[in-house]
Structures are given as structure tokens and as C-alpha cells.
C-alpha positions as CSV (number, residue, x, y, z in Angstrom):
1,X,-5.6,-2.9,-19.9
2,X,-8.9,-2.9,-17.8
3,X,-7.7,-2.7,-13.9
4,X,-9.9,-3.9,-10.8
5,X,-9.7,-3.2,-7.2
6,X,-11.1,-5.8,-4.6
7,X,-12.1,-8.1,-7.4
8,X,-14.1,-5.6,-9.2
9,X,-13.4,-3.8,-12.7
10,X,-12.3,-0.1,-12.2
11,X,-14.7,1.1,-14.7
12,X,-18.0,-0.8,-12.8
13,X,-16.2,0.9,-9.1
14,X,-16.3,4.6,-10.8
15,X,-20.0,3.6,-12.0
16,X,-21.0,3.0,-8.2
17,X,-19.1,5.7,-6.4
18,X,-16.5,3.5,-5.0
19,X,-13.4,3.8,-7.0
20,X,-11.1,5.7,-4.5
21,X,-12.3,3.7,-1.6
22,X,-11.3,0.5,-3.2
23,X,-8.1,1.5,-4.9
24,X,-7.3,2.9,-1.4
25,X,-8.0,-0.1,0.4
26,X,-6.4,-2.3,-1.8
27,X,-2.9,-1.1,-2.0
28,X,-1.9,-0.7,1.5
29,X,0.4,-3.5,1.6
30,X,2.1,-1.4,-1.2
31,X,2.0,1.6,0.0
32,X,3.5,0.4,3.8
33,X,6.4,-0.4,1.3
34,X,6.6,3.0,0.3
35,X,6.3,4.3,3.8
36,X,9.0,2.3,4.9
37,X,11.2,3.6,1.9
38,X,10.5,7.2,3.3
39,X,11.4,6.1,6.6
40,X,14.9,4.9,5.7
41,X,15.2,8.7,4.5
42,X,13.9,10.5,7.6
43,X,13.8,8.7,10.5
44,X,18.0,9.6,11.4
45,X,17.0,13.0,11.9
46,X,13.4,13.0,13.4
47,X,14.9,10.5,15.7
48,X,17.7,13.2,16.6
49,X,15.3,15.6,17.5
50,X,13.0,13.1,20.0
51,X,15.9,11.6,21.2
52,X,17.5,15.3,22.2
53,X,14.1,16.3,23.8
54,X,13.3,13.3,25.9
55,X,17.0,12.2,27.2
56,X,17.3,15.9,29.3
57,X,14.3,15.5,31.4
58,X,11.7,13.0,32.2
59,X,8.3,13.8,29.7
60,X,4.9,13.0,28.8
61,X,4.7,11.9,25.4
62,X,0.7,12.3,24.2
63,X,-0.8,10.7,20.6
64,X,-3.1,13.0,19.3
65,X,-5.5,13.3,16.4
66,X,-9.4,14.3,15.8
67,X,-11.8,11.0,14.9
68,X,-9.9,7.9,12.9
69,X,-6.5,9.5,13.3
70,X,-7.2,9.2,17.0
71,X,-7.4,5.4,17.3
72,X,-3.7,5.6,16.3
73,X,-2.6,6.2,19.9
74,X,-5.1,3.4,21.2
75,X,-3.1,0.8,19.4
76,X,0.3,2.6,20.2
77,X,0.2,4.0,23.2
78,X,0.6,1.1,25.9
79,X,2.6,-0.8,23.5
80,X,4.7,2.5,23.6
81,X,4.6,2.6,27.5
82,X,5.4,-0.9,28.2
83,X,8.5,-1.5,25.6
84,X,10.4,1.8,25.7
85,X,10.0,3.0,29.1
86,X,9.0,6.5,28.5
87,X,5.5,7.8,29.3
88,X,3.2,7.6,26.4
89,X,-0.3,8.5,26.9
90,X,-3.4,8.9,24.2
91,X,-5.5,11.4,24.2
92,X,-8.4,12.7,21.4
93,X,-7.6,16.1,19.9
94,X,-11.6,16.3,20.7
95,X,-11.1,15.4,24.3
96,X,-8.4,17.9,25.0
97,X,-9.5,20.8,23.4
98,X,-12.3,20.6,26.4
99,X,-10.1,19.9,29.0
100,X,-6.7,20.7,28.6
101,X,-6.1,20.6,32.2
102,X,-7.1,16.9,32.2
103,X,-3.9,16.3,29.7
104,X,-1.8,19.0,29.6
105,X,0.7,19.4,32.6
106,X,2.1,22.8,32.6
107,X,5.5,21.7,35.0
108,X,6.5,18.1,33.1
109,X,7.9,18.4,29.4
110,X,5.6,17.6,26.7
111,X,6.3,15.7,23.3
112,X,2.8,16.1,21.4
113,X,2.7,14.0,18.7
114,X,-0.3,15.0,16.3
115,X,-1.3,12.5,13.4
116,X,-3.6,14.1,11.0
117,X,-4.7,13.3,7.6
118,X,-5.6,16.6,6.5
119,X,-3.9,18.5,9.2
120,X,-6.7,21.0,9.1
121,X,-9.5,19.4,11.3
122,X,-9.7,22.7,13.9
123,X,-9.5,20.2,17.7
124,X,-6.3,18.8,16.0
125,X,-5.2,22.5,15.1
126,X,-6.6,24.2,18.6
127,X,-4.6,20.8,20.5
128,X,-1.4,22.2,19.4
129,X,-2.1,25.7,20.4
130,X,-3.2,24.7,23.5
131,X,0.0,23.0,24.2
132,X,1.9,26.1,23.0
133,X,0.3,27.9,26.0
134,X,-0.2,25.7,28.5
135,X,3.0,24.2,28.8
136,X,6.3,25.6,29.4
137,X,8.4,22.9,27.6
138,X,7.1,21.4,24.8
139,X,7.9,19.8,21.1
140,X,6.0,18.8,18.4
141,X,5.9,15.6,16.2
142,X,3.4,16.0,13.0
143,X,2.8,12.6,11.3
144,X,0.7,13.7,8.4
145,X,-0.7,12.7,4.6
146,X,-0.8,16.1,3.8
147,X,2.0,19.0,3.6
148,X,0.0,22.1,3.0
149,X,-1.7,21.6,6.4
150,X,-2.7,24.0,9.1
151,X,-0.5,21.3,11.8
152,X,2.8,21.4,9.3
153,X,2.7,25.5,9.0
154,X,2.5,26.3,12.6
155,X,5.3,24.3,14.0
156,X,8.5,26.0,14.1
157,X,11.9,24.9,13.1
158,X,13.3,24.9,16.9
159,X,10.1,22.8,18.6
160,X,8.9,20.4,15.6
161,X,9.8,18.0,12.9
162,X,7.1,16.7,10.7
163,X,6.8,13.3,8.9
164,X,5.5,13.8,5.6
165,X,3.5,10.4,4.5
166,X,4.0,9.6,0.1
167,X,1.2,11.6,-1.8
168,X,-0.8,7.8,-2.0
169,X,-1.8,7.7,1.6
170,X,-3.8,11.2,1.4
171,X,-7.0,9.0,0.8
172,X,-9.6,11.0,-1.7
173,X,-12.1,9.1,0.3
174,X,-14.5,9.7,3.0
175,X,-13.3,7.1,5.2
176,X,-9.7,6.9,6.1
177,X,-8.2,3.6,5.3
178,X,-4.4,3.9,3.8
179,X,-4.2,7.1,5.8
180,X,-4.9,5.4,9.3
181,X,-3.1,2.3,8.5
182,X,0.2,4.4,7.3
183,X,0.3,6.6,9.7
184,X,0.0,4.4,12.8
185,X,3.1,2.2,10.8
186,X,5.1,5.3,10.8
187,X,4.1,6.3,14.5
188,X,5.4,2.4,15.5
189,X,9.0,3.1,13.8
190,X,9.5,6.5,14.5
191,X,8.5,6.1,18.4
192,X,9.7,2.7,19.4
193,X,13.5,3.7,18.6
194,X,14.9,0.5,17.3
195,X,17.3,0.3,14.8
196,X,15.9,0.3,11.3
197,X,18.0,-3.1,10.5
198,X,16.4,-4.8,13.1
199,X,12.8,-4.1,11.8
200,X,13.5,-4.9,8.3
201,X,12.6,-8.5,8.3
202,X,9.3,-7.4,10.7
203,X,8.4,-5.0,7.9
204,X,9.0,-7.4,5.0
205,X,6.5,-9.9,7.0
206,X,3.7,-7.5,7.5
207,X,3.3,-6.1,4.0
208,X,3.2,-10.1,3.2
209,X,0.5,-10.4,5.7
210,X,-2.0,-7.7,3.9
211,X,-1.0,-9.1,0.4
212,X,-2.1,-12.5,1.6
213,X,-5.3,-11.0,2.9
214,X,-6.2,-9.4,0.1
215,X,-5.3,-12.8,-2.1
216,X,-7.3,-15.4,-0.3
217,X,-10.8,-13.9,1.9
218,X,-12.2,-10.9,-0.5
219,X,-14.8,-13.8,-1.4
220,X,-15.6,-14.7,1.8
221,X,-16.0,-10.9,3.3
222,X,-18.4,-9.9,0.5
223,X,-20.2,-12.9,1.0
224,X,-20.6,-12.1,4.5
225,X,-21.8,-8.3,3.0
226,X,-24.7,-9.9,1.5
227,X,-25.6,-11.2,4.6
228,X,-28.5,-9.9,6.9
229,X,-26.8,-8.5,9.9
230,X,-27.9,-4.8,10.8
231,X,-25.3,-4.6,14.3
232,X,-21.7,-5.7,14.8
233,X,-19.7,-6.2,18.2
234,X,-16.1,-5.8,17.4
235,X,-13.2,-7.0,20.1
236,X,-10.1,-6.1,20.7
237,X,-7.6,-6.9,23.8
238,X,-4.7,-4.4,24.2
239,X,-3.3,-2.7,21.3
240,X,-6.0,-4.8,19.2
241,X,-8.8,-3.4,21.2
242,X,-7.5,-0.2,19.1
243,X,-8.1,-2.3,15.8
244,X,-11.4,-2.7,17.1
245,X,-12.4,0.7,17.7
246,X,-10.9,1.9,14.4
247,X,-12.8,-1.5,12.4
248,X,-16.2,-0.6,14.4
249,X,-16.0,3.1,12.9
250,X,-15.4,2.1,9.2
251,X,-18.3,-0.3,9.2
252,X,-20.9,2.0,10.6
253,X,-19.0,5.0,8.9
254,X,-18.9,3.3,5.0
255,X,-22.5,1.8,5.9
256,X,-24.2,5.5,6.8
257,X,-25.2,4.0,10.1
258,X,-27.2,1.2,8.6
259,X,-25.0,-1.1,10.6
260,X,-24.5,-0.1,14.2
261,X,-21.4,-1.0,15.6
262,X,-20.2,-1.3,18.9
263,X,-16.2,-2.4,20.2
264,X,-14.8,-3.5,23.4
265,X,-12.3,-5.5,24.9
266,X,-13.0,-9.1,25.3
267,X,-13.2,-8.9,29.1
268,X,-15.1,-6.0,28.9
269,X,-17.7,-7.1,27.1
270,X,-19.1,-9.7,29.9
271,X,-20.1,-6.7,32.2
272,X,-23.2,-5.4,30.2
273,X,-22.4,-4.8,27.1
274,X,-23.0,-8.2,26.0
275,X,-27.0,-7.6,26.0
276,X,-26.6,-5.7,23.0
277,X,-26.2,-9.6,21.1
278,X,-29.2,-10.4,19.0
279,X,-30.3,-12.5,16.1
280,X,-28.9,-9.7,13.6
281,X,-25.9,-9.3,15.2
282,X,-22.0,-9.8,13.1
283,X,-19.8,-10.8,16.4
284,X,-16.0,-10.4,15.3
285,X,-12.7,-11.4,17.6
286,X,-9.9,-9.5,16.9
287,X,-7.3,-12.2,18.5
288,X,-3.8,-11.8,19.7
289,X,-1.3,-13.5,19.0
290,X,-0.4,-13.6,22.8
291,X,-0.9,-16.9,24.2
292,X,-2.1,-15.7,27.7
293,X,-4.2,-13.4,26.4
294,X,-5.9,-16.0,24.3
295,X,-6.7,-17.8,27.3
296,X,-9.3,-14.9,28.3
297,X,-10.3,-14.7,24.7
298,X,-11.1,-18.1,23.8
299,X,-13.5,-18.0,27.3
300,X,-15.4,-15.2,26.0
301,X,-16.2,-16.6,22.7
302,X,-17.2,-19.6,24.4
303,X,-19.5,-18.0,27.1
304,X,-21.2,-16.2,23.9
305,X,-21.7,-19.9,21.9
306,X,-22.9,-20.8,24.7
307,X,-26.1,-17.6,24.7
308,X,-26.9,-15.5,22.4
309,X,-24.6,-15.9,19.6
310,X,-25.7,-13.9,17.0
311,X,-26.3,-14.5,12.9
312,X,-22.3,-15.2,12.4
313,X,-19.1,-14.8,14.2
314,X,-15.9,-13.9,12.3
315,X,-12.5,-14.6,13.5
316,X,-9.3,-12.5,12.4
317,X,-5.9,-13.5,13.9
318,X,-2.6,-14.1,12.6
319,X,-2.4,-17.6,12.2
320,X,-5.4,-20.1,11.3
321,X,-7.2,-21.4,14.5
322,X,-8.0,-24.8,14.9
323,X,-11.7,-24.1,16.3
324,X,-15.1,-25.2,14.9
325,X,-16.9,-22.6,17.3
326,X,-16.7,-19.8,14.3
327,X,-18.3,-19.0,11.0
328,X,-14.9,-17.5,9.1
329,X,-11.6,-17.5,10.2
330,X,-9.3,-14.8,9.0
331,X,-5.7,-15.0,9.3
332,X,-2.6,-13.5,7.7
333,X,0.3,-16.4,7.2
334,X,0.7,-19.8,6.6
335,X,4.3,-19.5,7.6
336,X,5.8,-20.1,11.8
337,X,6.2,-16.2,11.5
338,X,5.3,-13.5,14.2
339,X,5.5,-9.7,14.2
340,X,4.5,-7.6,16.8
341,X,1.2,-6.6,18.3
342,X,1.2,-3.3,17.0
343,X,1.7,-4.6,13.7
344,X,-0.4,-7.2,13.7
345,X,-3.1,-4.8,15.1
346,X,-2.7,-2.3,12.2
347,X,-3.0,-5.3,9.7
348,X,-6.1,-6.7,11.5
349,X,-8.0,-3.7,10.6
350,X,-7.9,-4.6,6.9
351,X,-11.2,-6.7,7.6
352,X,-13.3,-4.4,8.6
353,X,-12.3,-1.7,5.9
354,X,-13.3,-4.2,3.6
355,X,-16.1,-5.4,5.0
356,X,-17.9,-2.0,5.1
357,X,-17.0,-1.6,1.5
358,X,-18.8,-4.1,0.0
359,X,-21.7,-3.6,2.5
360,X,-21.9,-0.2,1.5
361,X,-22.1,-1.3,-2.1
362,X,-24.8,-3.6,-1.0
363,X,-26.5,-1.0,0.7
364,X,-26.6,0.6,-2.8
365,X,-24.7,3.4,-1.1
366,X,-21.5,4.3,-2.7
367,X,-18.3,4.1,-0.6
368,X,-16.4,6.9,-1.7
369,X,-19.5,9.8,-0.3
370,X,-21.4,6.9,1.5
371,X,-22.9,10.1,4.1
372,X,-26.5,10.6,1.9
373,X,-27.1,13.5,4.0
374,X,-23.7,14.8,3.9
375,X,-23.7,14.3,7.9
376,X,-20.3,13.2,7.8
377,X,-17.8,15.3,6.0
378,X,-13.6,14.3,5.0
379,X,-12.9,17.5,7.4
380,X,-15.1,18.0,10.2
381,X,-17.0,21.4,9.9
382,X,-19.2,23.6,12.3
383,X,-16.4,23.3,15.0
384,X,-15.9,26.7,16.9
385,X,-12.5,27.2,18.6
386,X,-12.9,29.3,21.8
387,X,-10.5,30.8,23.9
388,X,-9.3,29.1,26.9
389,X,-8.8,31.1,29.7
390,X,-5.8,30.4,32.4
């Protein structure tokens, strides 16, 4: 039986270089599924050993990862901070490997929690090291797609636990999409410490929400990829300003910079960075589901109708909007349902991932290698580790 993937056959994707990319995108909602059915067998006993570290002593718990993986703390992180009452912080693998000092606090117990696709990229590896020297009481959390990594070896059984991710979300493709999307799904359920009962109907409604993406606006997105737009402004407020930064990278990343991309937070975007609006321009609104939030939203997009507007605006929230001021309107459920902003943020980057595929196929680039000049490699190379001196 012939298979397809994003409405195209599997044979014609291996033709134009796109086959991984496109299986990969297409069965998140499946493999969250699977994630979740790993959870169920791990999460007692990771959850024992974060629970044990943070109830003796008031800690810094830091996200980590190098590139994509670190945009997983972005969406987390204040979510984190603002439900659980602990101290969650984000921080690049990339940032802190230049200034430790900036992150790392040598007196106040550290939970570093590392997500990494590979588990090999050398800031991600040199983070954990530096957090092995710099501070006097620290554990490690490793979400990760793969188990042979450099990040999985070098924690030891007394001051890690590792979260091992099914063999399907190690994407073979450049971009990470199934990797980024599992992983931050993990991070949610493994750091916000709720019961896994209570989150099972949560769970069941966001796979439903990327199956009934991926049934009802492929059309519409590969449309739009045919269109003439050479910049997009992606925006994001709170844990969907993460979305944004994550869906402005796989654009310009599955495009080879053909498409340059630029995120911010709704509010944000009024204090300069709305010059960069021109004919050519894709605007997308990453909404909330937060009515007060949508208040400030909904002000923005109408101070941009109102100017430059650009050649099309696109709309991705949860529910469908009753509005006339855009060109598309994503959304996830017909239903009076509601899942959190986390979730909702790591499903609102589904967009985007497609998107930049079929641009990239209309580019005539092909998505799984879309880097011509091999710029842009799966693991970052040419990254030399020095010492850091106390």
C-alpha cells in the first residue's frame, strides 16, 4: 500500500529529499501518545529523585539545551515559576558556557535540567561540566531522544536520572520537529508534579488537537507556501512567545534563509521592531487562550491593520476567532475544551513546521538537508570547549 505524509505520496517525498521531514512532522500527535505511555512507566521514580533534591533546601532549577532544544525552557520556564512555586529559570547551553557566573550560583542548589536531541552538541556537554564544578550541590535531569549520548554517560547514578524519549522522536532530519515538540511535553509532566490521573484527560485533548490540525489546514499552509513572502514576524505572549521563537527558527532554518524571520512578544513588537513590516512580509499571531492577554493581542493586530500590514496575516489559536481582520485562521478544536498554555504552546508550533516544509519544497530545496552549503549541520561542529578558570 502506497503511504503519504502531509498529503504527499512517500515515494514523490523520497524523490525530493523530504521524506524524514514529513513523516516526522506528521506523526507527532502519535508519537505524544507514545511519550505519554513512557511516562506512565518512569515518571514515579524520576519524580522521586526531584522531589528528594528540591524539598531539603530551597534551589534554582535551570532548562538548558544548545539551539531548538533551547526554546524548550522559553515555553516552560515561567509557566514552571508561576504554578509550582519553585524557581525555574531558562538559560541557552550557548549562553552559559560563556558566562557561567551569570547562571550558575556556587552557594544555592542547582537542578540542571538538559534537553538534548543528540546529547552530543559540545555547549550542552561543557553546561553540565560546568555545573559539576562550579556548584557545590547539584543534580541532573537529562530529557533526551538519544541514549548513547555524551549528556546520558556522564551523569552518575547518585546526581541524575535521565528520561529516555521512544526511538521515533530522534528525528533523522535536519530540523527538529518531533524532537522539540516531545521533549518539551515530557519536560511539562515531569516538572509540573501533578498527578498523572489528573493530566490524562489534558493529554487525551492535545494529541486531538494536532490530529485535527493535520486533518483540516495542510491545504491552506501550502497554499500560503506558494505565496510571495520573503520575511515573517512571528508573535508570541508568555509561554507562546516560546512557540514563536521556536516557529521563526524552522521557517528560516527549513527555507536556507530564503525567508528571514523575526519573533517577539506582541507588546514588544510596538517599540521598533515593527519597522521591519513590508509588502513581502508573512505576519503570524500566536494567540492565547487567556482572555486578558487577548485584550493586548487583539490591539496589536489592529494597530498593524491599521499600517503596514504586510502580504498576509495568519492566525493560530485554539479555538476559531470570530474576526475578519485576518487572511487564515488556525485553530485546534471545535469542542468548549481548554488545555493549558504550555500545551497549547507546544501544539501551536505545528504551523510553522509545516509551513517551512512545503516552502522549502517550493524553494526547490529539499527539507530533509535544506542547508545547500552545509552551513547548518544536525550537530553543531567547530565548537571549541575551553577551560574555565575559577
Amino acid at each position: 500500500m502506497n503511504s503519504s505524509y502531509l498529503g504527499i505520496s512517500a515515494s514523490d517525498l523520497t524523490r525530493r529529499g523530504g521524506i524524514h521531514t514529513a513523516r516526522e512532522i506528521a506523526g507527532q500527535p502519535d508519537l505524544w501518545s507514545a511519550v505519554w505511555d513512557a511516562l506512565q512507566q518512569s515518571y514515579g521514580s524520576i519524580r522521586l529523585f526531584i522531589d528528594d533534591f528540591i524539598a531539603r533546601r530551597e534551589c534554582d532549577i535551570i532548562l538548558t539545551g544548545a539551539g531548538t532544544s533551547a526554546f524548550i525552557g522559553e515555553i516552560l520556564a515561567g509557566w514552571l515559576d508561576g504554578t509550582t512555586g519553585l524557581r525555574f529559570r531558562a538559560a541557552a547551553t550557548t549562553d552559559i558556557v560563556t558566562h557561567p557566573h551569570l547562571v550558575l550560583n556556587r552557594t544555592r542548589p542547582t537542578l540542571l535540567v538538559s534537553f538534548a536531541r543528540s546529547g552530543n552538541s559540545p555547549e550542552s556537554v561543557a553546561t553540565m561540566e560546568l555545573a559539576n564544578q562550579l556548584c557545590r550541590n547539584v543534580a541532573h535531569l537529562v530529557i533526551t531522544c538519544n541514549p548513547e549520548g555524551q549528556l546520558v554517560k556522564r551523569i552518575s547514578s547518585n546526581n541524575g536520572v535521565s528520561f529516555l524519549l521512544p526511538p521515533e522522536a530522534d528525528d533523522k532530519s535536519l530540523a527538529m520537529t518531533g524532537s522539540f515538540t516531545a521533549m518539551t511535553f515530557a519536560g511539562l509532566i515531569l516538572l509540573g508534579g501533578m498527578p498523572l490521573e489528573s493530566m490524562q484527560s489534558a493529554v487525551k485533548n492535545f494529541v486531538e488537537y494536532g490530529k485535527y490540525f493535520f486533518t483540516h489546514f495542510l491545504p491552506g499552509l501550502r497554499n500560503l507556501a506558494d505565496s510571495s513572502f520573503h520575511r515573517a514576524v512571528f508573535l508570541g505572549s508568555g509561554p507562546m512567545q516560546g512557540s514563536a521563537c521556536e516557529s521563526h527558527l524552522k521557517l528560516q532554518e527549513l527555507t536556507d534563509g530564503h525567508v528571514i524571520c523575526k519573533f517577539d512578544s506582541f507588546l514588544g513588537f510596538r517599540h521598533g521592531p515593527k519597522a521591519v513590516i513590508n509588502r513581502d512580509t508573512l505576519n503570524v499571531f500566536l494567540f492565547s487562550s487567556d482572555q486578558y492577554v487577548s485584550l493586548y493581542e487583539a490591539d496589536l493586530v489592529s494597530d498593524i491593520n491599521r499600517s503596514e500590514k504586510g502580504l498576509f496575516r495568519l492566525g493560530i489559536s485554539e479555538q476559531k476567532l470570530k474576526r475578519a481582520d485576518l487572511d487564515l485562521n488556525i485553530y485546534f478544536t471545535e469542542k468548549a475544551t481548554r488545555i493549558s498554555e504550555p500545551l497549547l504552546a507546544i501544539v501551536s508550533v505545528l504551523p510553522a513546521q509545516v509551513l517551512g516544509f512545503f516552502k522549502s519544497l517550493a524553494l526547490g530545496l529539499m527539507p530533509d538537508t535544506p542547508s545547500v552549503s552545509g552551513t547548518i549541520t544536525r550537530v553543531v561542529q567547530g565548537v571549541h570547549i575551553y577551560d574555565y578558570k575559577l
